[in-house]
C-alpha positions in Angstrom: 199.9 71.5 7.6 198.1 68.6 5.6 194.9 66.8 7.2 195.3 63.3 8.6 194.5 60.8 6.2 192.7 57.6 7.4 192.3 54.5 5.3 189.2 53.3 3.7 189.7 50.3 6.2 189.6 52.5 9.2 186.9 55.2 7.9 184.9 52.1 7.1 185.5 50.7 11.4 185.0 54.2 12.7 181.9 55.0 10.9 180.8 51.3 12.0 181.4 52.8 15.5 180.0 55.9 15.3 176.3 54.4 13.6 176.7 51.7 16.9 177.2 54.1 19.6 174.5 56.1 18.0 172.2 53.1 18.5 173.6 52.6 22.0 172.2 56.2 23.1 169.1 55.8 21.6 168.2 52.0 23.4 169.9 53.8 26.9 167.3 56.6 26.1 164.4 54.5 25.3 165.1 52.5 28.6 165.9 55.4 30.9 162.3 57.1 29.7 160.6 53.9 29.6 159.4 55.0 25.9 159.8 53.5 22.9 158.2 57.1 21.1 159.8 60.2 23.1 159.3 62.7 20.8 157.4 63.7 17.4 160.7 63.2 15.6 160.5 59.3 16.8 157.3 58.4 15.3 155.1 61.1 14.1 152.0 59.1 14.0 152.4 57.3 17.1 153.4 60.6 19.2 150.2 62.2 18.3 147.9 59.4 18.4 149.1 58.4 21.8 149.0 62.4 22.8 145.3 62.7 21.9 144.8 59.6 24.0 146.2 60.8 27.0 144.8 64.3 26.8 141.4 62.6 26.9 142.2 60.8 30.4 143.7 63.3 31.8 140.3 65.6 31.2 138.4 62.9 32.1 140.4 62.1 35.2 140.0 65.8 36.4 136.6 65.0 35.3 136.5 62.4 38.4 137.5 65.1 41.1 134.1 66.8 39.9 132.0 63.3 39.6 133.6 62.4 43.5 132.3 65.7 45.0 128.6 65.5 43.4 128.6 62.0 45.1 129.7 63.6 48.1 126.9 66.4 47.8 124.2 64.1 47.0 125.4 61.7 50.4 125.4 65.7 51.7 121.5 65.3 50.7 120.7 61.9 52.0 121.7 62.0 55.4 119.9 65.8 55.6 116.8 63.6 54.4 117.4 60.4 57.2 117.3 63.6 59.4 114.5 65.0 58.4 112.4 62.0 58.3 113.3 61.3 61.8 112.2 65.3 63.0 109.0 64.6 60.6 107.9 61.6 62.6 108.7 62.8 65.6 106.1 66.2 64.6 103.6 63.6 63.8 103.9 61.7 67.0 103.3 65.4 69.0 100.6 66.3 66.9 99.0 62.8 67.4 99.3 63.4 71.3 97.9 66.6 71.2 95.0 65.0 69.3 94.7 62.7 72.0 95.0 65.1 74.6 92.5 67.4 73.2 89.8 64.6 72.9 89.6 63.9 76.2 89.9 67.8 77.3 87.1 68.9 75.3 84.3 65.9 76.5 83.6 67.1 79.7 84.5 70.4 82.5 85.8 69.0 85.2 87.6 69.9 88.4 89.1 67.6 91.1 89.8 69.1 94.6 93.5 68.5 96.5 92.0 67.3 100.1 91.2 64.0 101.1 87.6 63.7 102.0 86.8 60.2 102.1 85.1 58.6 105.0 84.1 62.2 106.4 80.6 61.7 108.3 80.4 65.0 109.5 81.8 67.8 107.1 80.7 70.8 109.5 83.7 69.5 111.2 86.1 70.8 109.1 87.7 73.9 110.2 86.6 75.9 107.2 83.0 74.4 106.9 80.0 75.5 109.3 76.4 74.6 109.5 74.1 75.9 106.1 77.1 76.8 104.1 76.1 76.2 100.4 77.8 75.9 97.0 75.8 77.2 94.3 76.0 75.3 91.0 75.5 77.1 87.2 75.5 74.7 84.1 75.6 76.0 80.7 74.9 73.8 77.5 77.9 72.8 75.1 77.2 75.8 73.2 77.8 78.1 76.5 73.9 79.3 76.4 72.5 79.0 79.6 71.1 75.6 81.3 67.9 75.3 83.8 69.0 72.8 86.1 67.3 71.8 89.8 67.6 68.8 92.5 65.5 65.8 90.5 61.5 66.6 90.2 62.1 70.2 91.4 61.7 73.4 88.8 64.5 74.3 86.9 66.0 77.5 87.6 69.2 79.6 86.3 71.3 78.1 89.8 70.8 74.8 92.3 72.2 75.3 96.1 73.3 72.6 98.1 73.7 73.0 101.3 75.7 71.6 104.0 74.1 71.2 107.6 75.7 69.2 110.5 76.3 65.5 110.0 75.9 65.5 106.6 78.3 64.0 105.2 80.7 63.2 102.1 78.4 61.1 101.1 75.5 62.7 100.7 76.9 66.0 99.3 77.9 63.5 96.6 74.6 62.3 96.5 72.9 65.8 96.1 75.2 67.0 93.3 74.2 63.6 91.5 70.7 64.3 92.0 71.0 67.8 89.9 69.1 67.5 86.6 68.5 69.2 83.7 65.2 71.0 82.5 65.5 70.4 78.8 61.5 70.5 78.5 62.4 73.6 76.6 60.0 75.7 79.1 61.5 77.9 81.3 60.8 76.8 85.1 59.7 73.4 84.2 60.2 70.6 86.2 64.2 69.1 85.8 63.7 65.7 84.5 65.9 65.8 82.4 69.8 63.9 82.3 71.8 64.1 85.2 73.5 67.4 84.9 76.8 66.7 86.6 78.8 64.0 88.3 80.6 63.9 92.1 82.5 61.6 93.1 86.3 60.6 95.1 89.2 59.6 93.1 91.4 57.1 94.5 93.2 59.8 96.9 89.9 60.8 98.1 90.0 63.8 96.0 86.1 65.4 95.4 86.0 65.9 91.8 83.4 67.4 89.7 82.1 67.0 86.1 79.6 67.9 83.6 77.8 64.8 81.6 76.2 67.0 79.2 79.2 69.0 77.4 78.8 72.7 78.8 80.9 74.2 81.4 79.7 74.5 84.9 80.7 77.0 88.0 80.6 76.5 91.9 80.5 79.5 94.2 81.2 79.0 97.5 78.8 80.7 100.1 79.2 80.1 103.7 76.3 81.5 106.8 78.8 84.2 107.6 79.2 85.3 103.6 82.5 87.0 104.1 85.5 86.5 101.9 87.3 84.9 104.4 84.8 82.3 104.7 83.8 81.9 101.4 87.6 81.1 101.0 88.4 78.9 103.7 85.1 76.7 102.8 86.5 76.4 99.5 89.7 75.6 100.8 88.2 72.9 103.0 86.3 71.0 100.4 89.9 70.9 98.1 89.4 73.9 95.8 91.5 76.7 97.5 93.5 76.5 94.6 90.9 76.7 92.2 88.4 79.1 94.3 89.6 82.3 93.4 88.0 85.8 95.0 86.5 88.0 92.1 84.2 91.3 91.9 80.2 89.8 91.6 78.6 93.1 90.5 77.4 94.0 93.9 77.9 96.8 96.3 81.9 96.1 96.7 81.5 92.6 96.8 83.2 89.6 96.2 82.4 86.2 95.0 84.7 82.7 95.8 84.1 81.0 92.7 85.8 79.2 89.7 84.2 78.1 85.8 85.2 74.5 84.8 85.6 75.2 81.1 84.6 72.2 79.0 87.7 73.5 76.7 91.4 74.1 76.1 90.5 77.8 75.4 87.9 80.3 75.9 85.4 80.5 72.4 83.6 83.0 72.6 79.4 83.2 71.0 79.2 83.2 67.7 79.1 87.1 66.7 77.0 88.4 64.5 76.7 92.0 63.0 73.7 93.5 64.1 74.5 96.4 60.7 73.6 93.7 58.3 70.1 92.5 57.5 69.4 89.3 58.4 72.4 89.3 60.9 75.2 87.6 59.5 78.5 86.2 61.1 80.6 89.8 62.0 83.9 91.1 60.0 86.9 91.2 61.7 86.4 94.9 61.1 83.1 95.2 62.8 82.6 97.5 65.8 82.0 95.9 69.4 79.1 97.9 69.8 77.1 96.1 66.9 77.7 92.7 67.9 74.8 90.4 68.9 74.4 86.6 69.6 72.7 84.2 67.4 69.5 85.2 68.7 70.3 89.2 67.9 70.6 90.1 71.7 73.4 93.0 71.9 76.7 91.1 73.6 78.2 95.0 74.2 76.4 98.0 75.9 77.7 101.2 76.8 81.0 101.8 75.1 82.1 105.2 75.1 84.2 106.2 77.8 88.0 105.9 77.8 87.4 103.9 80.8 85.9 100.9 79.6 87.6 98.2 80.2 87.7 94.8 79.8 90.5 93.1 82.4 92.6 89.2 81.8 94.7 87.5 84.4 96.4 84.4 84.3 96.4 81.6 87.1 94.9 83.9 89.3 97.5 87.0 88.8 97.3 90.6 88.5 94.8 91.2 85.6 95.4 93.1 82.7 93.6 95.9 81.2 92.1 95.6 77.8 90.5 98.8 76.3 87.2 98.4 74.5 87.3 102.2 72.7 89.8 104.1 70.9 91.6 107.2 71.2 88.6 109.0 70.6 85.9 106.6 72.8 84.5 104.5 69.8 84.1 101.0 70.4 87.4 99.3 69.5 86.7 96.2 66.3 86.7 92.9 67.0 90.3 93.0 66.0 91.2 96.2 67.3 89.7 93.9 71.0 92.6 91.1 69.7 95.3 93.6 68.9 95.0 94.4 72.7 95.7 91.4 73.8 98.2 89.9 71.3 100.2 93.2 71.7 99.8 93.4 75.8 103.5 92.3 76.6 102.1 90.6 80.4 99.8 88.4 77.9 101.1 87.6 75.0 103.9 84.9 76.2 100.9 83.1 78.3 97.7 83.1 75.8 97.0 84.5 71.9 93.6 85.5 70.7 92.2 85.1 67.5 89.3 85.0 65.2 87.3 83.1 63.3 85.6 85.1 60.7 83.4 81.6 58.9 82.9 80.3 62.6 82.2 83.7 64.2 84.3 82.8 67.4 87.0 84.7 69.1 89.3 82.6 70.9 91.5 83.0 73.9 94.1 80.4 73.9 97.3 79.3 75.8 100.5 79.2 74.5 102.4 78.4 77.6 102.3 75.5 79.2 102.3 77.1 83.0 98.2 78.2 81.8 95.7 76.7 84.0 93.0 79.6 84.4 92.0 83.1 83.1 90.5 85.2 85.0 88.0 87.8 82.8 86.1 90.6 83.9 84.6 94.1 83.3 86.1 96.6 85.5 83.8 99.4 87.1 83.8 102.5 85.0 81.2 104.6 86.5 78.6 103.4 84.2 76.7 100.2 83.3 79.0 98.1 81.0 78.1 95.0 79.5 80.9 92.9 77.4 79.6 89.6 77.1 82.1 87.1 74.7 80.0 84.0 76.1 83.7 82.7 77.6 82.1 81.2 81.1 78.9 81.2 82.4 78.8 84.5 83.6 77.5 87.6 81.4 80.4 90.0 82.3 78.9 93.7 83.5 80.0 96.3 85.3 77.9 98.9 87.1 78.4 102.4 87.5 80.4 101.0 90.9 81.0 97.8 90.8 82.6 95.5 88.3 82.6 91.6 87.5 84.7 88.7 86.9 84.9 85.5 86.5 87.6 82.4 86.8 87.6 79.9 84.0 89.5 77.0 84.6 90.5 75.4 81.7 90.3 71.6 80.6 93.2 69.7 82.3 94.9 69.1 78.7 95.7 73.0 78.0 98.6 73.4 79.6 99.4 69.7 78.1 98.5 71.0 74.3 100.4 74.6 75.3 103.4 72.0 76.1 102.8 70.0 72.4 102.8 73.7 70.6 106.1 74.1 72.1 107.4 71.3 71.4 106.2 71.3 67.8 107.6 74.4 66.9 110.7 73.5 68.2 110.8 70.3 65.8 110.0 72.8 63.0 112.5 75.0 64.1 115.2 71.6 64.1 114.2 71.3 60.4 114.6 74.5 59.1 118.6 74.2 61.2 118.9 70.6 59.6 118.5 71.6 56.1 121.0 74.6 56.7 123.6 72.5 57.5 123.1 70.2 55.1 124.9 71.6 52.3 128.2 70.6 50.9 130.8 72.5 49.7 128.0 75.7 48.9 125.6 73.3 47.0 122.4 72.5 49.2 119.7 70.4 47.5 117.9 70.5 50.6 117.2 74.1 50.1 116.6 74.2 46.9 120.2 74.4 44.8 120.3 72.3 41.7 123.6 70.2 41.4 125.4 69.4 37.8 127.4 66.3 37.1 129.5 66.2 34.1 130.8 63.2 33.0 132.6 63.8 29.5 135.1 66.2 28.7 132.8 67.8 26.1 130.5 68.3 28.4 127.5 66.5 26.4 126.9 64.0 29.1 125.4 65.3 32.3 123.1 64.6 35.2 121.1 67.3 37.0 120.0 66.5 40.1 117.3 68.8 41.1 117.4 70.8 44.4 114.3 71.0 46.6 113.0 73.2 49.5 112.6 71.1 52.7 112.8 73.6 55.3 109.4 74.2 57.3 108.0 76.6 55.0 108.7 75.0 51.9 107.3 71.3 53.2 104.3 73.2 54.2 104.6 72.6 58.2 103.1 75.4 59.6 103.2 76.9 63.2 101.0 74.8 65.6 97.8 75.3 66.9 96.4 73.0 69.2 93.4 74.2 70.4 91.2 72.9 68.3 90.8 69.5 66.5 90.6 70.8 62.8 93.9 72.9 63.3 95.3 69.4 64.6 94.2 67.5 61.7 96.0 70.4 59.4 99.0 69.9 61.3 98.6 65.9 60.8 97.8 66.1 57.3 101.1 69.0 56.8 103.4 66.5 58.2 102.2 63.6 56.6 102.5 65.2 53.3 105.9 66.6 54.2 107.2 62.9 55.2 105.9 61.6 51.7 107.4 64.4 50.0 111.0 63.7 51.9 110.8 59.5 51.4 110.5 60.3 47.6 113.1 62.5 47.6 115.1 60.0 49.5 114.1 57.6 46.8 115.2 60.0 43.8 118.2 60.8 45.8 119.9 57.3 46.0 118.5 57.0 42.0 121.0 60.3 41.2 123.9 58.7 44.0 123.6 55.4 41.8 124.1 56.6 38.6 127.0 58.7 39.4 128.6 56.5 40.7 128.5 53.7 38.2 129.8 57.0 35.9 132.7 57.4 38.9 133.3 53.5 38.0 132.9 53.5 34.1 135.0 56.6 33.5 137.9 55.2 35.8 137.8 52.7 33.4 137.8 54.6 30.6 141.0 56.5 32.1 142.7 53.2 32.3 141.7 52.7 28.8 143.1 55.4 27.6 146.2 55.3 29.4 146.8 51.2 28.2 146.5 52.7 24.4 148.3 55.6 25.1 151.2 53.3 26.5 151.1 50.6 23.8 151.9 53.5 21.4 154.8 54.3 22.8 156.1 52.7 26.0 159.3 50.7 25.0 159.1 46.8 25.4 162.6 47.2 28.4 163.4 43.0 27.7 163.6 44.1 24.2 165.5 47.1 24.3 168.1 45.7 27.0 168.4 42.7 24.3 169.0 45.3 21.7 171.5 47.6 24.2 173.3 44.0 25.0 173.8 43.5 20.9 174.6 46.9 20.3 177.4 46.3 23.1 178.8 43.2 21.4 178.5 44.9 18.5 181.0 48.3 19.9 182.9 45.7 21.1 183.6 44.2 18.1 184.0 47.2 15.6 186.9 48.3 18.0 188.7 45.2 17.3 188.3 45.9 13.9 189.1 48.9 14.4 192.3 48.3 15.9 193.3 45.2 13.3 192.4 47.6 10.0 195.1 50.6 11.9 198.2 47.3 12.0 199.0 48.0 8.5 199.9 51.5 9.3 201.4 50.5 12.9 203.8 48.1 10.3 205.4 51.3 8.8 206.7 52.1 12.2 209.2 48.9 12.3 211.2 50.8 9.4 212.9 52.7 11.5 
């Protein structure tokens, strides 16, 4: 069987054809792929050049996702630092108030009664009060060394009575405390000449308050004719103190006193100690026994210790006292801290008051921590010996004889509870601030607590920012637990937060520095991308107008090969009219 043979004619047409259609698939490619440049084989130099392009956005676009969480961390950071500048402020307000609160507890003792007395012209009338019942008055100085004091003109002596005989009345028991003075002649049993020594007086509820002018604590002890506790208590009671009046061991033969110390302080400060070991005395170790401390002026402040049984005793608000041991497990006198260890480790203490010590002032201190803290009741319990342990907290040496022991009530300045409440309050702000800058993290970076945060922002990885991490918890801002009982601790805590707040508004400020840049990179390398892409496209994104125009022509163009097609085959349809 021979092959068909075409004409030059139609081989010409059909290879016309073929080369169009060819052409038609190629322009319905380029406009079904929107490219112009589909493949290497299209245009070598364009395929690769627009490749390289593209590669280049699309690492920098995932480049982006990176760049859009930093900014996200850093905002992370920003609000954790509105947060803590808020919380910081707020410390510095308490610490301010406590500041406050302590200046005007620490200028004077005071006490103010709860019964109305005003108008009274006869205070044997009172239930509680009877003819030539006294109250005996002890003033110390502002160092908490004893203070003659006497009625005006009269010798000064350790104590001044006032007594209370029919008719006399409100009036002129306000009158005789007012008229105690103070011997400051420097000679004991001199005349008191001196400044008025305290101040009486109503408040506007009729309320019998009492006061020291000269800056030492002062103690009332209320004595009635009949001298029983009973008595004692209702005449304190009747003049407004019943809460403050509190019955406590005076040394004697099983008796009791109904007394309370105003405390010219929010804590009991004890003498300066010095150890007696050293030559001249100087201010005692922490480590220093008991038994070798002495006052300023070298007189022993501890006698006798040296039986398991010596014991020092706390209460609080007038509560079931405490026993504090002042030897060891073998009867030595306890150290000044081993005395503090007692107390700070005594569970029915240590949510109510701390102690501590001073060792470049010399004083131990009894503080509260609990705002419910109005008095503390100290005393020596009898240990069948003499006992002396004598902290210089009241005005009372506190001794106990072989039989009896003694205490003493010291009401504290009015602000203590107050600066308790402030403590509290303060830690809690620094506890808020340690729990803000734990949550402030994003995403397992937090530069609040000191993680360091990398940006990228090229896909070699030459360009970068590092934003640097801080610590802002309590700790690292330097905010330390409060103390509030004494002015230079609040000035610490003042001069912590104030520190801590510049430290947070300059990070604030570097912050928003970091947030800007990135995201002027966020913005530049979205442009970039887009740059990219535009010269990627031009490369090889078909112009569609053009190539319908071409797919239109190349159309016509089929059209009209078949037609030539089909006139160059009529000379071989002409054969077929033959037959």
């Amino acid at each position: 069987m021979s092959d068909v043979v075409l004409t030059a004619a139609l081989r010409n047409n059909l290879l016309s054809l073929q080369g169009t259609q060819s052409l038609i698939d190629v322009t319905q490619y380029r406009l079904s792929t929107g490219k112009k440049v589909n493949s290497a084989l299209d245009n070598p130099q364009n395929f690769f050049a627009s490749q390289s392009l593209s590669n280049r956005a699309g690492d920098l676009q995932r480049l982006l996702d990176g760049i859009g969480q930093s900014i996200q961390t850093i905002k992370a950071a920003d609000n954790g630092v509105t947060g803590l500048t808020k919380l910081i402020e707020q410390a510095d307000s308490i610490a301010q108030s406590a500041k406050d609160a302590l200046s005007q507890g620490t200028t004077e003792a005071k006490a103010v009664g709860n019964r109305n007395l005003a108008n009274i012209d006869n205070l044997v009338s009172l239930t509680g009060i009877t003819n030539n019942d006294t109250l005996v008055l002890t003033v110390t100085k502002d160092d908490g060394t004893a203070q003659e004091i006497a009625a005006y003109g009269a010798a000064g002596a350790a104590t001044a009575t006032i007594t209370i005989t029919t008719n006399t009345s409100t009036d002129e028991l306000l009158t005789a405390i007012n008229n105690i003075h103070l011997n400051d002649s420097g000679t004991a049993g001199a005349n008191a000449v001196g400044a008025q020594a305290l101040e009486a007086s109503l408040d506007s509820d009729g309320h019998l308050q009492i006061k020291t002018l000269n800056g030492g604590n002062f103690n009332v002890n209320f004595v009635t004719a009949a001298n029983t506790d009973a008595a004692n208590l209702g005449l304190a009671a009747d003049l407004g103190f019943g809460g403050l009046g509190r019955l406590v061991a005076d040394g004697g033969a099983g008796t009791n006193n109904v007394e309370f110390t105003a405390v010219a302080d929010v804590a009991l400060r004890s003498f300066a100690l010095y150890d007696s070991t050293t030559t001249p005395d100087t201010i005692a170790d922490r480590s220093d026994l008991l038994s070798n401390i002495v006052d300023k002026n070298g007189v022993a402040l501890f006698a006798n210790l040296g039986a398991a049984t010596d014991d020092y005793e706390i209460g609080i608000n007038g509560g079931s006292r405490q026993t504090i041991n002042l030897t060891d497990a073998s009867n030595n006198a306890l150290t000044i801290q081993g005395f503090i260890d007692q107390i700070n480790n005594n569970t029915s203490l240590n949510t109510k008051i701390e102690a501590s010590y001073d060792e470049t002032t010399g004083v131990l201190s009894i503080r509260p921590i609990d705002a419910s803290v109005e008095s503390i009741e100290i005393g020596a319990a009898d240990n069948n010996q003499t006992l002396t342990a004598n902290f210089g907290f009241g005005v009372r040496t506190i001794a106990a004889t072989a039989t009896d022991g003694l205490q003493e009530s010291l009401r504290l300045a009015s602000s203590a509870g107050d600066l308790a409440g402030y403590e509290t309050d303060y830690n809690k702000v620094r506890q808020q601030i340690d729990d803000l800058v734990g949550d402030a993290g994003y995403r397992g970076t937090n530069l609040l607590n000191g993680d360091d945060l990398l940006t990228t922002f090229n896909e070699d990885r030459t360009s970068t920012l590092t934003t640097s991490g801080v610590d802002f918890t309590s700790g690292g801002l330097g905010i330390d637990e409060a103390n509030f009982s004494r002015s230079d601790t609040i000035d610490t805590a003042l001069d912590q937060v104030r520190t801590a707040l510049t430290s947070v508004r300059t990070f604030g400020s570097s912050l928003s520095n970091d947030l800007s840049i990135v995201q002027t990179r966020e913005e530049f390398t979205k442009s970039t991308v887009n740059t990219l892409n535009e010269g990627s496209d031009k490369l090889t994104l078909a112009d569609q107008n053009e190539e319908g125009a071409k797919l239109l022509a190349l159309q016509t163009r089929q059209s009209l090969g078949v037609t030539s097609l089909a006139l160059a085959s009529q000379s071989a349809q002409s054969v077929l009219r033959l037959f």
